[in-house]
Phi, psi and omega in degrees: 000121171314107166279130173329303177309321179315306179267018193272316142343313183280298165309321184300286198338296190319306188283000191253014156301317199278340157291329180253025140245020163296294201307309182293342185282304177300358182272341180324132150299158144231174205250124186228144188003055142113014176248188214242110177246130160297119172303344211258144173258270172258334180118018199286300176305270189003302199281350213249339174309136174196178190224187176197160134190141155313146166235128169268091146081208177290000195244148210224128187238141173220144189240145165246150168150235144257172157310140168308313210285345167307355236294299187295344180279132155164313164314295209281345175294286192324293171320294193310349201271271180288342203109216184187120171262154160358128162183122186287352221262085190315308195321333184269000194249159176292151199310126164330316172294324149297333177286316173323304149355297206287314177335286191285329173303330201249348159096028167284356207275180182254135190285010147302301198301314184314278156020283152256018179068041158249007162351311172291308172311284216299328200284311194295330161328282237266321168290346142003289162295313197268003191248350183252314178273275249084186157206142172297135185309167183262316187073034199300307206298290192294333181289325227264273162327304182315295165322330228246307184321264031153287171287004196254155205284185177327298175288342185266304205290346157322248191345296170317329188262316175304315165306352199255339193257298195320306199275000183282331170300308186298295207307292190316309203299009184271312178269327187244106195273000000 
């Protein structure tokens, strides 16, 4: 049985490839109607990825993400992660006061709205838009793994197959008596 203290070296590493290509993946500029856009708002999410793991029983779990004690940054990991699908249902579209937020760090509003106080019609425009359409995920997290697996040496895919044949042993010995 696979120890912790053993592999804690082999886990520190691993995770801590996968975090700074989470954090390089949210630094990616994209491209919205032919400019170059920064994903980042304030650094919030970036700075708050972090990673842990544990041992349940024979099986040593390991997680990427936010802190539990986070729930909106942890929301918003999400979205930004997967996306946001479609939904006409105003209850469901995102808060106005976050969008607003987001609106003046990133300079979007129209200098009427700067002007005349219309901030708000914009922001609900806009949260509007992202709650009727939807928005695509970022995937920061999973390429960010997807990568890190790919590239990672001799001794971590040891180590992964062997956690992996652990749990396929429990799961039969559960099933096949």
């Amino acid at each position: 049985m696979a120890s912790l203290a053993e592999n804690r070296k082999i886990l520190d590493a691993f995770g801590d490839r996968v975090i700074k290509s989470a954090r390089a993946n949210l630094r990616k500029k994209r491209q919205i109607r032919g400019r170059s856009v920064n994903r980042i708002a304030t650094g919030n999410l970036r700075d708050k990825l972090t990673y842990n793991y544990f041992k349940r029983g024979p099986k040593i779990i390991q997680w990427f993400g936010v802190p539990a004690n986070d729930n909106a940054t942890r929301n918003y990991a999400d979205v930004i992660e997967k996306g946001r699908t479609p939904n006409k249902d105003p209850m469901t579209w995102p808060p106005v006061s976050a969008i607003q937020r987001w609106m003046e760090l990133k300079g979007l509003f129209s200098k009427e709205a700067e002007e005349n106080g219309g901030k708000g019609s914009e922001a609900f425009a806009m949260a509007r838009s992202i709650g009727k359409k939807g928005i695509v995920g970022v995937y920061y997290m999973r390429d960010a793994l997807q990568t890190e697996l790919r590239k990672s040496g001799k001794e971590f895919r040891e180590f992964y197959t062997r956690e992996i044949l652990k749990e396929l042993r429990l799961k039969a010995d559960k099933y096949i008596k």
